[in-house]
C-alpha positions in Angstrom: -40.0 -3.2 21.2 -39.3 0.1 21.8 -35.7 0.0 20.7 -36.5 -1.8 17.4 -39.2 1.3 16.7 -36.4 3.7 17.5 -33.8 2.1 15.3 -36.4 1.8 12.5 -37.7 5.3 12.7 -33.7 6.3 13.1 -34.6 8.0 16.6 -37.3 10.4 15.5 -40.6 10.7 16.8 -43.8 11.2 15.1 -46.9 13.1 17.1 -50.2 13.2 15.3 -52.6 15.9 16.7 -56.0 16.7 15.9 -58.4 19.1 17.1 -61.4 17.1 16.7 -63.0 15.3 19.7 -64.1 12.2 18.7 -67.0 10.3 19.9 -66.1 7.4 22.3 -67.0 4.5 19.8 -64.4 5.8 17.3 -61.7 6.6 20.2 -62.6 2.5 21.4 -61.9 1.5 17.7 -58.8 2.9 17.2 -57.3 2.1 20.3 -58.3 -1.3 19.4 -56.5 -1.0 16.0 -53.7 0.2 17.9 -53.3 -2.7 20.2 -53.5 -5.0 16.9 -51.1 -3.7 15.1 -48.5 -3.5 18.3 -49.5 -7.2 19.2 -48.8 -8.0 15.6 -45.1 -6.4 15.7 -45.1 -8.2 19.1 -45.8 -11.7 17.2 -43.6 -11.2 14.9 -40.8 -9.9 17.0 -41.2 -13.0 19.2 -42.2 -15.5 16.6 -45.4 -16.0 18.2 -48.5 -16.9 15.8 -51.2 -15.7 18.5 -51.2 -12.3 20.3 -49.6 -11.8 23.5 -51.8 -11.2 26.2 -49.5 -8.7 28.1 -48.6 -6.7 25.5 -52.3 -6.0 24.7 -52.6 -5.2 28.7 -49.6 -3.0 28.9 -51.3 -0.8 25.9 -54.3 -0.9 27.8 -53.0 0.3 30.3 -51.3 2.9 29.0 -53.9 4.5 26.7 -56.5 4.4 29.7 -53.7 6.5 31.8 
């Protein structure tokens, strides 16, 4: 996955900063949007129709760390 976002994005990468704190209920939703749209590239990536469980945990993971 990580390849195919480096290829696509030609090697470059992209930090977004902000110096607003957000509330916890808006940091939840977009970590949730995150995980959607990477278990969607997952699905297609794979072929799968339904989201893959460990790719959602492995995001998990790594935003809580």
């Amino acid at each position: 996955m990580a390849a195919m976002l480096r290829r696509h994005f030609k090697g470059k990468l992209f930090i977004v900063s902000s110096k607003h704190v957000f509330s916890s209920r808006v940091y939840q939703e977009l970590v949730e949007d995150l995980i959607a749209v990477i278990s969607g590239f997952a699905g297609r990536l794979y072929g799968l129709r339904i989201h893959n469980e460990k790719v959602v945990e492995v995001v998990r993971k790594l935003v809580v760390d």
